[in-house]
N, C-alpha and C positions, 0 to 999 in steps of 0.2 A: 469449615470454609477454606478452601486453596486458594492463595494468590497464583493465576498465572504468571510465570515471571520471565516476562519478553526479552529482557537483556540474557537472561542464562540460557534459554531456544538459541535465540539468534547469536550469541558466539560461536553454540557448534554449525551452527550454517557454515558460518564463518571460517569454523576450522576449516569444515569439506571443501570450500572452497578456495582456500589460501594451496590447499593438497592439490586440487584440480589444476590450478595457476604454474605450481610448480611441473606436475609432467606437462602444461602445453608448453613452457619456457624450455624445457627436457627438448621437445621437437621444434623450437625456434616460433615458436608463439607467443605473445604477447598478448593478452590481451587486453581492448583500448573502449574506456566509456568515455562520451562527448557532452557534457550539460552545459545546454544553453541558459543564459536565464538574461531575461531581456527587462531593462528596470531597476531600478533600487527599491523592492519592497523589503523591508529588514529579515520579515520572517523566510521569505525566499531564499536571500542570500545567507541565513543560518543552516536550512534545510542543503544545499548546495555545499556549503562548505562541510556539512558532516558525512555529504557522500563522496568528495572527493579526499577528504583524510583517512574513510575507510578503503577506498582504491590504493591507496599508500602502502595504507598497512597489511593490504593483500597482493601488492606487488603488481597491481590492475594500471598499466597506462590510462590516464586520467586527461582531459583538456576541459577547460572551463571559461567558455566563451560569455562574454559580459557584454551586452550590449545596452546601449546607453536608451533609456523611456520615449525618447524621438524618434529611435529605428521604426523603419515601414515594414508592413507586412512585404514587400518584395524582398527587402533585405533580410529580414528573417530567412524564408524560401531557401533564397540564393546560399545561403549557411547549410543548408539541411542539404542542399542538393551537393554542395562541397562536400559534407560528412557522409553523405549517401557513397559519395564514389570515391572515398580515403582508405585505403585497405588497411591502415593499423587503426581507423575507428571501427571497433565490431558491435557497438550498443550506442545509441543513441538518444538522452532525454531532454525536451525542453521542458524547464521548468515553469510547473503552472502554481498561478494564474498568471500572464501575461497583460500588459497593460491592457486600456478598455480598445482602444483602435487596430487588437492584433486577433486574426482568426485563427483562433489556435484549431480549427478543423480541419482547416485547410492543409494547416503543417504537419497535422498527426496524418492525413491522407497523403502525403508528401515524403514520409517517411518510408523506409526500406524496409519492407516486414519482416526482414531479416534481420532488423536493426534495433526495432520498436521496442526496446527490454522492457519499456511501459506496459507495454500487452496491449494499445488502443487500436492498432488501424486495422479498419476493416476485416482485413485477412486473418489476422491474430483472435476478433472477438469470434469472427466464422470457426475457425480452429476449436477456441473452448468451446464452443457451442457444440460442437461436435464430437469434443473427446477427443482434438488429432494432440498428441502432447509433443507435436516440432514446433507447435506452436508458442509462444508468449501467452505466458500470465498472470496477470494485474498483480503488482506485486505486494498490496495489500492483504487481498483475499487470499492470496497465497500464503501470506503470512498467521493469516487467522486459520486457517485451515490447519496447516503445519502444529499450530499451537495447540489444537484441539487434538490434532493424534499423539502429541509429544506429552501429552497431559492423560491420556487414556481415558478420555470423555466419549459415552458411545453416543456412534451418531447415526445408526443405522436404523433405520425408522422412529426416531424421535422429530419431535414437535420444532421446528426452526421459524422463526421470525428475524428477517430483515427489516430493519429502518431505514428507508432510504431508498433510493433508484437511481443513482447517479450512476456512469459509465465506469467511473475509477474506483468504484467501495461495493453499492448495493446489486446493479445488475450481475457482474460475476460473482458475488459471492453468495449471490444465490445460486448461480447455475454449477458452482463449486459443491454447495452442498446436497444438491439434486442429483450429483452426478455418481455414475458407477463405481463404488467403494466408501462412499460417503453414507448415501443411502436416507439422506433426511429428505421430510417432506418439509414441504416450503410455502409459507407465507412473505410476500413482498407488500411493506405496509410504507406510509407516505404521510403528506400532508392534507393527503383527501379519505384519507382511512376511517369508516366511519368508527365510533365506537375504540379509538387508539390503544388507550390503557388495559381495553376485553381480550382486543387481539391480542396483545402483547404476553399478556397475564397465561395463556396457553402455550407460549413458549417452552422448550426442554432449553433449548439455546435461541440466546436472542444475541442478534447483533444491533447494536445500533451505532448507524453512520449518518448522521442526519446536520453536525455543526451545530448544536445548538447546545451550551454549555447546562450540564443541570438538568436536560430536559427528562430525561429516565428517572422517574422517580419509584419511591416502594411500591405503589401500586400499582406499576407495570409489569411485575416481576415477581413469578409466583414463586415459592419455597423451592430450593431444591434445584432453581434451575442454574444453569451457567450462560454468563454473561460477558460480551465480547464487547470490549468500549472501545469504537476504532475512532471518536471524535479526539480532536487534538486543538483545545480552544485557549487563546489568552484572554482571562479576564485581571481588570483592575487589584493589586492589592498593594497599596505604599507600605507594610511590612517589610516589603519584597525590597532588597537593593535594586532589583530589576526596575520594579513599578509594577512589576505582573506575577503571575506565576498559571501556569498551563493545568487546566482541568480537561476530564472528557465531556460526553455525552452523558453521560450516568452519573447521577447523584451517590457518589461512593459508598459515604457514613454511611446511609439510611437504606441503600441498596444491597452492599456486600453481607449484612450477616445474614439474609435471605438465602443466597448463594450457593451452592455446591462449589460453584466455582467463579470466580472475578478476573479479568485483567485490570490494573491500574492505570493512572496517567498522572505522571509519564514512568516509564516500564514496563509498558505493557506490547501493544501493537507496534508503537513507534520505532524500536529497536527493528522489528521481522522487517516491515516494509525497506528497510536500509540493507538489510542481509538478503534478502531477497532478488533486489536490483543486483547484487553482485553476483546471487546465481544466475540470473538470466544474463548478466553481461558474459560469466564465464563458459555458461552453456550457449551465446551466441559467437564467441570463440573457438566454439569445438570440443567444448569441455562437458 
């Protein structure tokens, strides 16, 4: 059984991209990512604070705009349309989730698809969907993607199952692994799937992104297969000086010796999706 090991992927991203950073600075580039994060939810502002200490340490002009849980959705808007037309911001992300009174649809449609390092608006998901690659992509699914070639997991006509449909994890990473060089055939399963644990069990590669800690257990997950844990959950544990400590979606113990292959959590996914974001900010710079 291989542990995927997302922290050692995603530093060579890292490298390439710190090399990238340096010839656009060579030609008087800079390039600049903008996270908004509207609120004090704790895990937000951990997730924010670890992308703009990796801008740091890639020499990425960084702004980290904080707006207090009272901001209205106009004044949101208004932020994005000032970031939309700032020429040293070249990547733009609001951090989700946003409180309950804020339309985060509106603002990802609002955004400069030039900008969206998210991969979400409209224009970006039409792009994947198509194969155009000027476009943004989801920088999760890009990350698992990544993981699976850097790991030399074939995936060219093998058996794939997603968990999940959400716009940020399941719908592209489906259309990621459907697509031309990948070459897997694709099951997208949910909370309406009947028969869950049958489907799943036909997996070569299963990803599950579904939030729901523990939920992948042995019986999901036939011999042999490789497994993609893109959940990132806190549950309870007073061990913890924290109070917590972060599991995924998959039942690890009971799951990984089944395995070919596992990502863990935390180490696994969590790393790419951060390395990621800095490739598309540096490749929204010209990089």
């Amino acid at each position: 059984m291989t542990i995927l090991n997302g922290k050692e992927i995603a530093a060579e991203v890292l490298t390439e991209c710190r090399e990238k950073v340096g010839t656009l600075q060579s030609r008087g580039v800079t390039p600049g990512l903008a996270v908004v994060i509207v609120g004090d939810d704790p895990a937000s502002h951990v997730y924010v604070n670890s992308k703009v200490k990796t801008c740091g340490e890639l020499g990425i002009h960084s702004r980290k705009i904080e707006l207090p849980t009272e901001t209205t959705q106009e004044e949101v808007l208004q932020v994005v349309r000032d970031l939309n037309g700032d020429p040293a911001i070249h990547g733009i992300l609001v951090q989700s989730p946003p409180p309950p009174h804020i339309n985060e649809e509106e603002i990802i449609r609002l955004l400069d698809p030039r900008k969206d390092v998210d991969g979400f608006h409209p224009v970006n998901v039409g792009k994947l969907v198509m194969e155009d690659e000027s476009g943004f992509v989801p920088c999760t699914p890009q990350g698992c993607i990544h993981l699976l070639e850097k790991a030399g997991i074939e995936t060219s006509g093998a058996n794939a199952v997603v968990i999940g449909r959400s716009m940020i994890v399941g719908k592209p990473m489906a259309l990621l692994l459907m697509g031309k060089g990948v070459n897997a055939t694709v099951t997208v399963a949910h909370s309406r799937t009947r028969e869950l644990a049958a489907v799943c069990r036909q997996a070569d590669i299963l990803v599950a992104a579904i939030g729901k800690p523990g939920f992948v257990t042995a019986d999901f997950v036939k011999d042999g297969a490789v497994v993609i844990d893109v959940g990132i959950n806190r549950v309870e544990d007073s061990s913890k000086k924290r109070g917590f400590r972060l599991v995924g979606d998959v039942a690890y113990d009971e799951v990984a010796p089944k395995c070919h292959a596992i990502t863990p959590v935390p180490g696994g996914v969590g790393p790419m999706t951060i390395a990621f974001l800095m490739s598309n900010t540096v490749k929204a710079a010209g990089g």
